[in-house]
C-alpha positions as CSV (number, residue, x, y, z in Angstrom):
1,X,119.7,98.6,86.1
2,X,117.6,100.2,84.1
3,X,119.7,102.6,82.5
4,X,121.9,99.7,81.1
5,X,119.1,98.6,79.0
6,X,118.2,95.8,81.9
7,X,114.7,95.4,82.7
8,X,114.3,93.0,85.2
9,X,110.7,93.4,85.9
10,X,110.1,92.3,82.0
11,X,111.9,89.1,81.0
12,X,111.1,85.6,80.8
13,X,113.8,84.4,82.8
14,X,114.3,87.4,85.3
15,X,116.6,86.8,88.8
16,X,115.5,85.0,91.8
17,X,113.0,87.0,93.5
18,X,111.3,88.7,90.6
19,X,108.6,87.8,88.4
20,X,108.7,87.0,84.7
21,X,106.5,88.9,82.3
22,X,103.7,86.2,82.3
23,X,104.0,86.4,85.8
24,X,103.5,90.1,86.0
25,X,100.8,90.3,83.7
26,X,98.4,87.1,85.2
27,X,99.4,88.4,89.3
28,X,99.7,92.3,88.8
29,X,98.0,93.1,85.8
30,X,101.0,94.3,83.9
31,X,101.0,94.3,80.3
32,X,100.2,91.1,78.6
33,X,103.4,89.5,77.0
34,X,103.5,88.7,73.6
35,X,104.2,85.3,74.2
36,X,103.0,83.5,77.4
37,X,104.8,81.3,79.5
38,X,102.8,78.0,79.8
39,X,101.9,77.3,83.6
40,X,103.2,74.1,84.9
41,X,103.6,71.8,87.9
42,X,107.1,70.8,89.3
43,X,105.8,67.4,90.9
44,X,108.1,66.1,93.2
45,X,106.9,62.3,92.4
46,X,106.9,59.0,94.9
47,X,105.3,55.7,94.2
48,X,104.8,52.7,95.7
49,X,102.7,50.0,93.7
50,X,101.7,45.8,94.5
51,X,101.5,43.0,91.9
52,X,100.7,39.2,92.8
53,X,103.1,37.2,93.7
54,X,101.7,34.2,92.3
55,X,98.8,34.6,89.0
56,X,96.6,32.2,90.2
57,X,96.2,33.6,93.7
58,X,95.8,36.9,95.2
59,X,97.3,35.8,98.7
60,X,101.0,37.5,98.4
61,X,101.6,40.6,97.1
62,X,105.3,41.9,96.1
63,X,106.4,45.6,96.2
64,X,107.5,48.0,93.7
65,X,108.3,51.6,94.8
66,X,110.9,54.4,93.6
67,X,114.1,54.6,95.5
68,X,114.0,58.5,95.9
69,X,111.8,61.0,94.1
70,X,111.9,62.5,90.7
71,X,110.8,65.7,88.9
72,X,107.3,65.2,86.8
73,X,106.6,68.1,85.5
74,X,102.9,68.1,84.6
75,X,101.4,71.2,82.2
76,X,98.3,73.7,83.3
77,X,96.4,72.7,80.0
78,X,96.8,68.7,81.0
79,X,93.3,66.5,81.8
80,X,93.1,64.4,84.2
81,X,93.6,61.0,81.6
82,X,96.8,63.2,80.2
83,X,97.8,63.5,83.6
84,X,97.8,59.8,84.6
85,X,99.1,58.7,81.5
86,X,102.3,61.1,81.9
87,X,102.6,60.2,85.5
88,X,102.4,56.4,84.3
89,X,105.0,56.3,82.1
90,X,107.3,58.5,83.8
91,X,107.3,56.2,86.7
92,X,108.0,53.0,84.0
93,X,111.5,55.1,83.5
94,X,112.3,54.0,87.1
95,X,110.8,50.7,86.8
96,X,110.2,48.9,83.4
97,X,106.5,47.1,84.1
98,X,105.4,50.3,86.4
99,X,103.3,51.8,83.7
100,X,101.2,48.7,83.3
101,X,100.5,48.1,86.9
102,X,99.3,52.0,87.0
103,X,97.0,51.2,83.7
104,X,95.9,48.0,85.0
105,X,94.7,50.0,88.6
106,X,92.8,52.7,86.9
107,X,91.2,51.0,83.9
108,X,90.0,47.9,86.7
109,X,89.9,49.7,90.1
110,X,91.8,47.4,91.3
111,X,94.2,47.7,93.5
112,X,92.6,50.7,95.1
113,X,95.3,53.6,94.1
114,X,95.8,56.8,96.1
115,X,96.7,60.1,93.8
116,X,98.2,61.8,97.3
117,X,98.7,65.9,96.3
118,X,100.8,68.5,98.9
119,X,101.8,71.9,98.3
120,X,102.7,74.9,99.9
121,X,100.3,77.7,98.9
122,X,99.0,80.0,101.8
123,X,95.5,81.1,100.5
124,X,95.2,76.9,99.7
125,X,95.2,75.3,103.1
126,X,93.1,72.2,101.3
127,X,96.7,71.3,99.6
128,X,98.8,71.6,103.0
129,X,100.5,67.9,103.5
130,X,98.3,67.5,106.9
131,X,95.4,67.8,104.9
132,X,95.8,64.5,102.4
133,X,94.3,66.0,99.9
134,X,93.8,63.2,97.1
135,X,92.4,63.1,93.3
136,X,90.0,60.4,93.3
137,X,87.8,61.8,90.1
138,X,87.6,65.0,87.5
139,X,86.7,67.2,89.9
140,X,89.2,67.1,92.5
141,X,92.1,67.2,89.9
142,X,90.0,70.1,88.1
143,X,90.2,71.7,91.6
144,X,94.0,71.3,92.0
145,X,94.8,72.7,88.2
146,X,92.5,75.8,89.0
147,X,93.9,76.8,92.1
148,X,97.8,76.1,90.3
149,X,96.2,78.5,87.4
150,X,95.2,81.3,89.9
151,X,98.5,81.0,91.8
152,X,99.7,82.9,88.3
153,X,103.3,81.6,88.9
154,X,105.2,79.7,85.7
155,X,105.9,77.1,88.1
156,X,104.1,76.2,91.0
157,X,105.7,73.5,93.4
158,X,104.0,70.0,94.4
159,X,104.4,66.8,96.0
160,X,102.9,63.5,94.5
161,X,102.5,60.3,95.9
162,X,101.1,57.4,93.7
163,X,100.1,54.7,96.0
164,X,98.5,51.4,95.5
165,X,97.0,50.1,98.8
166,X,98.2,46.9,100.1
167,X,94.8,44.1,100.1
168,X,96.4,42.5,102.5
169,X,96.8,45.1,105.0
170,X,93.9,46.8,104.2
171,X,92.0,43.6,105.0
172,X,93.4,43.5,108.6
173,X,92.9,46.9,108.9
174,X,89.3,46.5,108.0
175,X,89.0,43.1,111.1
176,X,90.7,45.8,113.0
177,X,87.7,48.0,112.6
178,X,85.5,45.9,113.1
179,X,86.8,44.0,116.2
180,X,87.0,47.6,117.8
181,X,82.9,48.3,116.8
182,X,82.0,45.2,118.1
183,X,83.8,45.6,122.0
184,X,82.4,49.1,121.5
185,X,79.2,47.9,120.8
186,X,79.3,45.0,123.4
187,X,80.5,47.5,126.0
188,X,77.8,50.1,126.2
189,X,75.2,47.5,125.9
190,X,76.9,46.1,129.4
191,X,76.9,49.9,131.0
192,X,73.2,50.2,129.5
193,X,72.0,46.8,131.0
194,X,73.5,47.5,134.4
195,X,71.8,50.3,134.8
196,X,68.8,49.3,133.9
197,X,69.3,45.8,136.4
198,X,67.2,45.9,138.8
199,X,69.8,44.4,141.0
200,X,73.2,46.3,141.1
201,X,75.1,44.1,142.7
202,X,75.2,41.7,139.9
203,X,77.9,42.5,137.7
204,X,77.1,42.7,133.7
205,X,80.4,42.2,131.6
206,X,80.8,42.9,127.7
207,X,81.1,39.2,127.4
208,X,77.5,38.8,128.3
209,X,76.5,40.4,125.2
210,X,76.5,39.0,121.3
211,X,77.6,41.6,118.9
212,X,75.2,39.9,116.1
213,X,72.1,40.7,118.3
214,X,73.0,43.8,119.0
215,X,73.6,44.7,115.2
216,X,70.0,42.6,114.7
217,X,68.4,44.8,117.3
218,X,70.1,48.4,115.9
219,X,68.1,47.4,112.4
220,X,65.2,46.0,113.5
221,X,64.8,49.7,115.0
222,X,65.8,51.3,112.3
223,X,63.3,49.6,110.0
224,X,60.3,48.1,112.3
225,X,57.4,46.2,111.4
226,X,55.0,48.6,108.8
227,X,51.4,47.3,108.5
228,X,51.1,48.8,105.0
229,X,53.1,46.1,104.0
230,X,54.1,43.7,106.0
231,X,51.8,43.0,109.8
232,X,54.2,41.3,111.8
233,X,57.8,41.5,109.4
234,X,59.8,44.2,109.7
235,X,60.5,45.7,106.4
236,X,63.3,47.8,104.5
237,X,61.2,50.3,102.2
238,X,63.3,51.5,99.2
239,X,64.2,54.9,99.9
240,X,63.7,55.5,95.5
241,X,60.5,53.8,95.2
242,X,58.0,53.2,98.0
243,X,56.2,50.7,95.8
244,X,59.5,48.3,96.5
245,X,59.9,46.5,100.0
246,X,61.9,43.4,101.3
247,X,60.9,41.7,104.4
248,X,63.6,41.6,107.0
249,X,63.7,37.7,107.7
250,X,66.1,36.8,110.5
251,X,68.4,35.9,108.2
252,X,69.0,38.5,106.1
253,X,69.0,40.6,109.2
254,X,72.1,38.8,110.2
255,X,73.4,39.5,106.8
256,X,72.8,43.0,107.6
257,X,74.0,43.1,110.9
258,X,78.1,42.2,109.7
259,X,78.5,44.9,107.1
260,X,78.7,46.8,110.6
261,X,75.7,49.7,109.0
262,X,72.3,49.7,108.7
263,X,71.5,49.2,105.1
264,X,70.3,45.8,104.0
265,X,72.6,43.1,101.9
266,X,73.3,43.7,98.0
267,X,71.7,40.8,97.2
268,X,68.2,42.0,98.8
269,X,65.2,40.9,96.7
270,X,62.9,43.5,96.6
271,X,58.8,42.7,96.3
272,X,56.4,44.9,94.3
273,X,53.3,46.2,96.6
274,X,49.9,45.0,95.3
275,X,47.6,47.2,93.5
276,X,45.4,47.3,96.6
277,X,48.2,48.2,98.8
278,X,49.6,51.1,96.7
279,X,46.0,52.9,96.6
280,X,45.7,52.3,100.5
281,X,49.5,53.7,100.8
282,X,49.0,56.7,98.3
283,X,45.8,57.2,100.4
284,X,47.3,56.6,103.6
285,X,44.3,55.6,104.9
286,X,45.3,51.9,105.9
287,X,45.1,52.2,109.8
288,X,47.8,50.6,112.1
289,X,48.2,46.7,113.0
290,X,50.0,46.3,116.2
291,X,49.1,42.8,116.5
292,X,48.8,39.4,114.6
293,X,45.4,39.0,113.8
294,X,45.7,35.1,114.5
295,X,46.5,36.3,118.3
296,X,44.2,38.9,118.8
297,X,40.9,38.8,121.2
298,X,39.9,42.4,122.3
299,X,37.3,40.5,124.8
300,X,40.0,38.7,126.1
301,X,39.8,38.9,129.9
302,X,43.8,38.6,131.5
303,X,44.4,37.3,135.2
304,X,47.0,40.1,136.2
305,X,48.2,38.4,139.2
306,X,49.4,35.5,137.2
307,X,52.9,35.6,136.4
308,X,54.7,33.5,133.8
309,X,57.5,36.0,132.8
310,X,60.4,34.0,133.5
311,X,58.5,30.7,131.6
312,X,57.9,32.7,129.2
313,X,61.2,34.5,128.3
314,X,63.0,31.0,128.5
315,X,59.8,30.0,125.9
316,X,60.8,32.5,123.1
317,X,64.6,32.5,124.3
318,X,65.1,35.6,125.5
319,X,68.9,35.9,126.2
320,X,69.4,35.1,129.7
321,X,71.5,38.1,130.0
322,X,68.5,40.3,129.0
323,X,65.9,38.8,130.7
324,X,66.2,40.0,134.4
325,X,65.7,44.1,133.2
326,X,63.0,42.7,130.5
327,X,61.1,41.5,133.4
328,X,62.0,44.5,135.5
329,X,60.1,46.5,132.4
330,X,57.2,44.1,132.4
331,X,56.6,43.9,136.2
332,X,56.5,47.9,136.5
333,X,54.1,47.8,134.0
334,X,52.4,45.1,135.4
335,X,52.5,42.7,132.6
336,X,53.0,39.8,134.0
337,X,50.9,37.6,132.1
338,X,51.9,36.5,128.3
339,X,48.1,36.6,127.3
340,X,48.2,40.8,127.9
341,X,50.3,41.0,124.8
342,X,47.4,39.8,123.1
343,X,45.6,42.6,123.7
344,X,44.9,45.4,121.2
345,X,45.4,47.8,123.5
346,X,49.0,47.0,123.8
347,X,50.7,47.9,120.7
348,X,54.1,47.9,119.8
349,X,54.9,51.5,119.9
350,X,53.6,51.7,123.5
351,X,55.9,48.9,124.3
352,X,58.3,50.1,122.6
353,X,58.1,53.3,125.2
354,X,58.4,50.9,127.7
355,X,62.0,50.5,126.9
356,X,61.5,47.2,125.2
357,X,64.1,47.0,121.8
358,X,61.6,46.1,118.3
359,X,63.2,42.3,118.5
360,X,62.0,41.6,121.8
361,X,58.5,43.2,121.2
362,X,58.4,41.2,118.4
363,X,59.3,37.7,120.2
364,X,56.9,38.3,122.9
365,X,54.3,39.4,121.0
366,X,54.4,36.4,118.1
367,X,54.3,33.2,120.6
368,X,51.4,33.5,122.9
369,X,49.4,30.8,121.3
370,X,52.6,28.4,121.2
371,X,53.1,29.0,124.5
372,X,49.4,28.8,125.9
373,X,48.8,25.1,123.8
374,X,52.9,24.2,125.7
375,X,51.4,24.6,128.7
376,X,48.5,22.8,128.1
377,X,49.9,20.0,126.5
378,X,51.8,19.9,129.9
């Protein structure tokens, strides 16, 4: 062709199959055009947005979504703000209000919106449509506009999906979750305590188990009792700032417990370590307190073949479904006798090797006096 005067290797608009002179010159190298070709985006564009139903509740939610998609197409130079804001309005041509429900999302957070991105680029597998790849912030849309810019083509095909997530569903998604973490949770407690039972004939069931102990138990082991600031409590330390600690009361372990992790409640009020404390803590020369000191006698002389375990257990209300392998632990070890946890000899950590969980350890440990004067009263 070329010796009609065609050079299709060289035009802006060449044929199918053959790259335009901006194309040649950012992919090959060629010669460098006297006028480049802008890069952009052909965005093959979905949406699907919710608004109240009613202003003064949030209960219903009505739907607003294209009937088919439409071309958006979105320049190489564009920020992510430019982006948005084209996207926005472009959707308000296929629905008047559309605009201000996308404003309203991103300036307030609310609802949660998806920024769904596909395309088909081999070397970018992060961009295939199995891989959801989304723009939640700068970088991830910086990401998508540098790997469109080192493509090199003029126009570089994509899918987007603007999607507002439904509260409603995403609220019985989120029961869902945690309904499924809780039999979870219940059910390997059951396989654990049956084969810890010292008789296996007796069946253990997930229904035998309380999925707000075993949340209670999972923190209390994940922050246990730490004599540099608390002697008995179990504490969360602030992972910042050493100097700030909140005692885990039973309460706002329960707090704790639903929000299904182990971190403590927003709310937590933090306490400031006295100046005595901080020096023995900077030190760390404070030395370990396995027992109230109200309860301790290290002359203390224990009747070992007394047994009391099952008065006891029912005392400090162990569950009942806990008890049989907590005395199973006890008897091997040959405590028997509540006033042996009294002892300064038995500390937590060695009970804790026993197989005992930190709230358990904690119960039995706290209520020998109470117990001893119940007796006595008796």
């Amino acid at each position: 062709m070329s010796c009609l005067g065609i050079d299709l290797f060289n035009r802006d608009n060449p044929p199918p199959g053959y790259h335009s002179a901006s194309e040649l010159w950012r992919i090959h190298g060629g010669p460098k055009p006297a006028e480049l070709t802008p890069q952009m985006i052909d965005c093959s564009t979905s949406f699907r947005l919710f608004y109240p139903k009613s202003k003064l509740s949030n209960k219903g939610w009505s739907t607003v979504e294209s009937k088919k998609k439409f071309l958006i197409l979105v320049p190489d130079s564009s920020s992510l703000e430019e982006f948005q804001d084209s996207v926005a309005q472009e959707c308000n041509k296929k629905f008047d209000g559309a605009a201000d429900l996308i404003w309203s999302a991103i300036k307030n957070g609310f609802p949660k919106t998806e920024w769904k991105i596909s395309m088909n680029l081999p070397p970018a597998d992060e961009f295939k449509t199995i891989a959801d790849y989304r723009i939640t912030d700068v970088p991830s849309f910086t990401h998508w506009m540098a790997t469109v810019i080192a493509n090199g083509k003029d126009h570089t095909k994509a899918s987007l999906a603007v999607l507002m997530v439904n509260r409603k569903t995403a609220a019985k998604q989120a029961k869902a979750v945690i309904k499924v973490k809780k039999h979870i949770l219940t059910q390997d407690a059951a396989q654990t305590a049956s084969s810890l039972h010292a008789n296996p004939s007796i069946i253990i069931t997930p229904g035998d188990f309380d999925a707000m102990n075993i949340y209670v138990n999972q923190i209390f082991n994940a922050h246990p009792p730490n004599p540099k600031y608390e002697q008995k409590m179990p504490v969360y330390i602030d992972p910042t700032d050493p100097s700030q600690y909140s005692p885990l009361t039973l309460a706002i372990v329960q707090r704790a417990g639903w929000s299904l992790d182990l971190r403590p409640p927003p709310n937590l009020k933090f306490e400031n370590l006295s100046a005595a404390k901080k020096r023995k803590l900077n030190q760390g020369t404070t030395s370990q307190i396995n027992s109230p000191a109200a309860d301790s006698d290290s002359s203390l002389v224990v009747d070992l073949k007394v047994n009391l375990l099952n008065q006891y257990l029912k005392f400090v209300k162990i569950p009942v479904c806990e008890r049989d392998m907590i005395i199973g632990i006890l008897t091997a070890k040959e405590a028997t006798n509540p006033k042996i946890f009294r002892s300064n000899n038995i500390t937590r950590e060695m009970m804790k090797d026993w197989g005992l969980e930190d709230i358990y350890i904690a119960q039995l440990r706290d209520h020998v006096n109470k117990f001893e004067k119940s007796r006595a009263s008796h």
